[in-house]
C-alpha positions as CSV (number, residue, x, y, z in Angstrom):
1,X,-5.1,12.4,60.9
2,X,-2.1,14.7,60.1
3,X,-0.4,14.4,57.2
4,X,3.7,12.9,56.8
5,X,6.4,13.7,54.7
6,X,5.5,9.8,53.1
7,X,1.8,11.0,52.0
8,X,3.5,14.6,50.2
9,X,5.5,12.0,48.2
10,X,3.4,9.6,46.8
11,X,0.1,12.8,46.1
12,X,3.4,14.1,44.5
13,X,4.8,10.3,42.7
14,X,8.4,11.1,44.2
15,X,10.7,10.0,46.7
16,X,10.9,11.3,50.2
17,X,14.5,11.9,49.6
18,X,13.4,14.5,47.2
19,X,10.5,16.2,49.1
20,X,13.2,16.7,51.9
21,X,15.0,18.2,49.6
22,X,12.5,20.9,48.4
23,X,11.8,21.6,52.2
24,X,15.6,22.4,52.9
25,X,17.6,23.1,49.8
26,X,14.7,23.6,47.4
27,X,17.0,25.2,44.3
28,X,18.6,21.8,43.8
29,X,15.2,20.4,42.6
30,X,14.2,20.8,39.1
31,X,10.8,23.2,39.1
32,X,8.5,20.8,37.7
33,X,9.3,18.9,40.5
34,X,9.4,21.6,43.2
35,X,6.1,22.7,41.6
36,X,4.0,19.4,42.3
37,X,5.6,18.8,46.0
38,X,4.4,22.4,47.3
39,X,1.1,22.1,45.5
40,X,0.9,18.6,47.7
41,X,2.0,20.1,50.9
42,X,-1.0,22.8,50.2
43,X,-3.9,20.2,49.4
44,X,-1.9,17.8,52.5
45,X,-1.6,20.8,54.8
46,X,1.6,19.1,55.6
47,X,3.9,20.4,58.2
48,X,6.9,19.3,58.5
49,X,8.6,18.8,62.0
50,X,10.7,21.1,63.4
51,X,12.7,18.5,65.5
52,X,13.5,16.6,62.4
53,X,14.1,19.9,60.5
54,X,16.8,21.3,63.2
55,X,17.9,17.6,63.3
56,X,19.0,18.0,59.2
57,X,20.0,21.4,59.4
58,X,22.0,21.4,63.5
59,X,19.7,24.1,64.6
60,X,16.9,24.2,66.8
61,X,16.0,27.8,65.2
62,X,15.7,29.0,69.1
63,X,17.4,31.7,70.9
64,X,17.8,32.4,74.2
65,X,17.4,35.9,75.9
66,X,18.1,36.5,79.4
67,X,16.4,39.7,80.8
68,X,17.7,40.1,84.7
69,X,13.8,41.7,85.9
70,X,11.4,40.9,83.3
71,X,8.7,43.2,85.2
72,X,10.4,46.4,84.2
73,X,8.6,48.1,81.8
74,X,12.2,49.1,80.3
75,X,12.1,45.1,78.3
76,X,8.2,45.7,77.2
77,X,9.5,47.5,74.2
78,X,13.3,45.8,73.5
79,X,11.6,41.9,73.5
80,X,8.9,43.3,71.3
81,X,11.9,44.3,68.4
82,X,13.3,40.9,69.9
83,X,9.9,38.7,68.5
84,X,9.4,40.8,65.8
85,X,13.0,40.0,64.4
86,X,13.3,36.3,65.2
87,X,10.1,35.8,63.5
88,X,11.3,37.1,60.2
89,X,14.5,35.1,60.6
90,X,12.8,32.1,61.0
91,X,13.6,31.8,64.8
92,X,11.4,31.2,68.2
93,X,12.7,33.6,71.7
94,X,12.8,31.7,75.1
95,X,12.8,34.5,77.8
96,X,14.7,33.8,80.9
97,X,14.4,36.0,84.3
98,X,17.5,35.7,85.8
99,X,15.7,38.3,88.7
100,X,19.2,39.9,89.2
101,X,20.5,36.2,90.5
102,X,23.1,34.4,90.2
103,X,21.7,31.0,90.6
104,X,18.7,31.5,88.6
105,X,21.3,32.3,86.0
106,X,22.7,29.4,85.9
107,X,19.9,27.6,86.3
108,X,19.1,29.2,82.7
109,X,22.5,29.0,81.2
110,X,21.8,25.0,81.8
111,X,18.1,25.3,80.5
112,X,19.5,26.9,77.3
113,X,21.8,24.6,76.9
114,X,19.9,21.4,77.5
115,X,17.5,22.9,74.8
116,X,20.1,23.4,72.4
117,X,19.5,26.7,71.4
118,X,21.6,28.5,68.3
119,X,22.4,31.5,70.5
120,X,21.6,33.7,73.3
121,X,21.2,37.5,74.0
122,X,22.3,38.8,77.3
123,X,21.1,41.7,78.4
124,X,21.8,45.2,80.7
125,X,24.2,43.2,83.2
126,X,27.9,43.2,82.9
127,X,29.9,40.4,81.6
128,X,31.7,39.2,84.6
129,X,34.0,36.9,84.5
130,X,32.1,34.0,85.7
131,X,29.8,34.8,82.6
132,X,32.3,34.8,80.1
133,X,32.6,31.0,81.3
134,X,29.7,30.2,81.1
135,X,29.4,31.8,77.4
136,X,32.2,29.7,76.4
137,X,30.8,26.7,77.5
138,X,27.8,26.8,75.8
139,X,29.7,27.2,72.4
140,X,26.7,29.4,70.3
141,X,27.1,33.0,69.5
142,X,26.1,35.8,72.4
143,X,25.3,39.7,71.7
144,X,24.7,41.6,74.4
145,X,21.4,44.1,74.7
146,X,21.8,47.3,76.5
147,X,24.8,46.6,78.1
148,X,28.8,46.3,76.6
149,X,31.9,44.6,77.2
150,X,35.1,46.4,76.7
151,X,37.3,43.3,77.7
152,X,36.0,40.7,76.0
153,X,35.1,40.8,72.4
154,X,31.4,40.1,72.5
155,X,28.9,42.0,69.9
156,X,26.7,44.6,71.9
157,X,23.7,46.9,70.9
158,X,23.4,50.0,73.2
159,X,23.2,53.8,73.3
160,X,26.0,55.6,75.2
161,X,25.3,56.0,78.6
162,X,27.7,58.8,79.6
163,X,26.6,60.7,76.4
164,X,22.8,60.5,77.3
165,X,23.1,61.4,80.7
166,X,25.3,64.2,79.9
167,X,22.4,65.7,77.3
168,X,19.9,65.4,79.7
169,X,21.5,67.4,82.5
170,X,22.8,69.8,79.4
171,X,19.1,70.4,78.5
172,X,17.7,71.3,82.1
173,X,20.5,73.7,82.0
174,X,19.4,75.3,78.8
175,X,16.5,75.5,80.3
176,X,17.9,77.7,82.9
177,X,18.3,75.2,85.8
178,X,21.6,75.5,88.0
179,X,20.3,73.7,91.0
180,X,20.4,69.9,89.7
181,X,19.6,66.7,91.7
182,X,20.4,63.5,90.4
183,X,18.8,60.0,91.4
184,X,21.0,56.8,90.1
185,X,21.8,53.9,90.4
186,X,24.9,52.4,91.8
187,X,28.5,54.0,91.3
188,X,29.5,50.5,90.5
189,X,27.1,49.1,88.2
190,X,29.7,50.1,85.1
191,X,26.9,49.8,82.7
192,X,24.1,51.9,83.9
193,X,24.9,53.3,86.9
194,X,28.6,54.8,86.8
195,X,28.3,56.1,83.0
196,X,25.1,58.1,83.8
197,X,27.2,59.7,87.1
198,X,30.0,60.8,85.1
199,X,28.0,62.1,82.3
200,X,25.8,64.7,85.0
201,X,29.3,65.5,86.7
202,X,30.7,66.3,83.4
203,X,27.8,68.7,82.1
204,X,28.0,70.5,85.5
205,X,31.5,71.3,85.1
206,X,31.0,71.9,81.6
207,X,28.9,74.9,82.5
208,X,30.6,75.8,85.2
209,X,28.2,74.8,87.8
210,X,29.9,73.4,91.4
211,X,27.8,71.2,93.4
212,X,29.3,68.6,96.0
213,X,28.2,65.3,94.3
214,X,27.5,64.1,98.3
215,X,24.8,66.6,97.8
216,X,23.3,66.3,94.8
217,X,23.4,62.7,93.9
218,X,21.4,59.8,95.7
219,X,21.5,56.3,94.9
220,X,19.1,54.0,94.7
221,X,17.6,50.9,92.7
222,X,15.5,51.5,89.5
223,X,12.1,50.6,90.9
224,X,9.4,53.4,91.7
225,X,9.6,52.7,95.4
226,X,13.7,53.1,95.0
227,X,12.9,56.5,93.3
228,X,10.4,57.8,95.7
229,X,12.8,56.9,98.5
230,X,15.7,58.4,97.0
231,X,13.9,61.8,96.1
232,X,12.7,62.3,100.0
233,X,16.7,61.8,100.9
234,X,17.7,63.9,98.1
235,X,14.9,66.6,98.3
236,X,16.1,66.5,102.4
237,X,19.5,67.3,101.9
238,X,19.2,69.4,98.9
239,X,15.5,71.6,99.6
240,X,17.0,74.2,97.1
241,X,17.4,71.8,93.9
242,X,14.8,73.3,90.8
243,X,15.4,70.3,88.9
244,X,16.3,66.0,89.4
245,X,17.6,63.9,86.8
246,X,16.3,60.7,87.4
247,X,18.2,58.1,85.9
248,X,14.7,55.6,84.7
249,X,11.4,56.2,84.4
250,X,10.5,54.4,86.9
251,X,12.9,56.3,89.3
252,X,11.1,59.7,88.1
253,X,7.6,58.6,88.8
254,X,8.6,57.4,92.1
255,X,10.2,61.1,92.4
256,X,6.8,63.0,90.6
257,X,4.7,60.9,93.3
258,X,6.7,62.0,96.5
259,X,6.9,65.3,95.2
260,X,3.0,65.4,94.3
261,X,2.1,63.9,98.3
262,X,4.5,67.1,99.4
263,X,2.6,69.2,97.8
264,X,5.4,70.1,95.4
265,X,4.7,71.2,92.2
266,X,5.9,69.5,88.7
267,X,7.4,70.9,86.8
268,X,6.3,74.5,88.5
269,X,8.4,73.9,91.6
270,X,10.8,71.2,90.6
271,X,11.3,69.7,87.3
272,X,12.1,66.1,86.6
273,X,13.4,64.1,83.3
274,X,13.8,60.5,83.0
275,X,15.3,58.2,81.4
276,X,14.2,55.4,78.7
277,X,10.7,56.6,77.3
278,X,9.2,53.2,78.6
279,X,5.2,53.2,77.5
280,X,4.6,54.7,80.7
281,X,5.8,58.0,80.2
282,X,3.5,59.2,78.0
283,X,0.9,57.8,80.3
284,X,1.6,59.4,83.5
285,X,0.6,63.4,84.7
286,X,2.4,65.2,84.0
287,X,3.7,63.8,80.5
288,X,7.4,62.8,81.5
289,X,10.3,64.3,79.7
290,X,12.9,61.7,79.1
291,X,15.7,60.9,77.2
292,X,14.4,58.2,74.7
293,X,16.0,55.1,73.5
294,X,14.9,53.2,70.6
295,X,14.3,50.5,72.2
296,X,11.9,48.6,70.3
297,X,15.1,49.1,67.2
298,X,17.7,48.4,69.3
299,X,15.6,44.6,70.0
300,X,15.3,43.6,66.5
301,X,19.2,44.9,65.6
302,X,20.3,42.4,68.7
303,X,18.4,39.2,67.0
304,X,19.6,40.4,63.3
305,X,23.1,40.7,64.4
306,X,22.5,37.5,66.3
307,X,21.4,35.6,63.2
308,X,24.1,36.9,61.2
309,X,26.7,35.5,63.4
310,X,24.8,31.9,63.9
311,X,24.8,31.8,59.4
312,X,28.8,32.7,60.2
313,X,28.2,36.2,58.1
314,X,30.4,38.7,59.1
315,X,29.6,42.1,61.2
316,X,29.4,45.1,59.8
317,X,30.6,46.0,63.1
318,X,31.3,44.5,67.0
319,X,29.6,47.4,69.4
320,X,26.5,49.5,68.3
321,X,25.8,52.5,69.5
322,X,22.4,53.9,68.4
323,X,21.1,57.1,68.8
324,X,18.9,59.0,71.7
325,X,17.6,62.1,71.8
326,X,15.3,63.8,74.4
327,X,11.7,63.5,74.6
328,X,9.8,66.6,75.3
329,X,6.5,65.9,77.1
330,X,5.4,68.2,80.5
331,X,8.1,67.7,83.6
332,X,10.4,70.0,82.7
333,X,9.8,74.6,83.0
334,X,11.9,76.5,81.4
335,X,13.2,79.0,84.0
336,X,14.6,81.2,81.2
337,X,11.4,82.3,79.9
């Protein structure tokens, strides 16, 4: 039969009042005391409930983390720095697919909610303003994962888009590449999908290079069929390109497996860099060059900036923007050489 709080009081000859008291605000309790109440929750192997506990305390020591397409690879790494985090805080995760849907976000805003969670982590989409609502309603602290707000004052965790894609175009040029494709995502996805544009654009003209961006850009989604798609249109309408910056991982394998079918060469004929360093790039053949994000990092800074703001501790500061760097593996020849 398990064990109550009433058996850890009288193995310990003290008052439940003060056994509660050691489990929540254990200082105030005079050692001797403290002493014989944990030795009795050892021999008791007493637990004590967490409903009760988060009933004393207002928290339910739960978070919330809504991830819009829980089978990209891309969230492996940021929910494992996620758990790992909210377990040494003390805290349990509940995962939410939204599956890039409205309703079904709601439908989990209202789930959160009626679990009475302490706060939530949104994560890659923008914060519309029907968000922002729903943010507000809910009343707990947000920080946002791989994505920013520049209107509303939310805390965010990302690296800077515009900056990465920039040093990955910038490094197949060192490499002696002029000829540049580009696979993306959408022009008005302002997260992912315009800041990765205007960072290619910008190393092009940087270094001089002039190519109509009807040319050498095509769009697509972020799976590997989107990729492979989008590589066949670009590779159509741009046969003399030596190099495509695809903008995921995903996108690039897509674009190593179309180009592998043709019988095109990688990196020999065309070279290709991603975009992430998801587990799967260093399992794929050729190794995939990528510009890496610290993903696993940039989860367990989210749920520590998170917990600061639930135990009302100030930040050190509102957006974080950690650092990527590029990810030498085997898609990428050096022309120069």
């Amino acid at each position: 039969m398990k064990s109550t709080i009433k058996d850890v009081a009288k193995m310990a000859n003290v008052s439940i009042s003060t056994v509660s008291r050691v489990l929540n605000n254990p200082d105030i309790v005079a050692k001797d005391k403290r002493d014989k109440i944990v030795e009795a929750i050892k021999q008791l192997n007493y637990t004590p409930n967490a409903l009760a506990r988060g009933l004393i305390h207002k928290r339910t020591q739960t978070l919330g983390v809504l991830i819009p397409d829980i089978s990209n690879l891309f969230y492996a790494e940021l929910i494992k720095g996620m758990e790992d985090a909210a377990r040494e805080s003390g805290n349990n995760l509940i995962i939410c697919n939204t599956d890039n849907n409205q309703d079904r976000k709601n439908a989990s805003f209202k789930v959160l909610s009626e679990k009475q969670i302490d706060g939530i982590v949104f994560t890659s989409e923008p914060v519309f303003p029907d968000n922002y609502e729903l943010f507000k309603q809910l009343g707990v602290p947000i920080v946002l994962a791989a994505t920013h707000s520049l209107e509303y004052e939310i805390p965010s965790v990302k690296v800077n888009d515009e900056q990465a894609a920039f040093d990955a175009t910038e490094y197949l040029i060192r490499q002696g590449h002029r000829q540049i494709g580009m696979i993306s995502g959408s022009m008005l996805d302002p997260i992912s999908g315009l800041p990765r544009i205007q960072g290619f654009l910008r190393a092009l003209r940087t270094h001089g290079i002039e190519l109509d961006p009807d040319t050498c850009i095509e769009y697509g989604s972020y799976h590997f069929k989107d990729g492979y798609e989008a590589v066949k249109r670009l590779h159509k309408k741009f046969p003399e390109m030596t190099a495509v910056f695809a903008t995921s991982d995903e996108r690039a394998l897509g674009c190593i497996s179309y180009l592998h079918e043709n019988k095109i060469k990688v990196p020999d004929d065309i070279s290709v860099i991603g975009f992430d360093n998801t587990r799967m790039a260093g399992m794929c053949f050729p190794k995939l060059t990528t510009v890496a994000q610290p993903l696993y990092e940039m989860g367990q800074l989210v749920i520590r900036k998170l917990d600061r703001m639930i135990n009302g501790e100030p930040l050190e500061e509102l957006r974080t923007y950690m650092d990527h760097w590029i990810e030498e593996r085997e898609t990428v020849y050096n022309l120069t050489k």
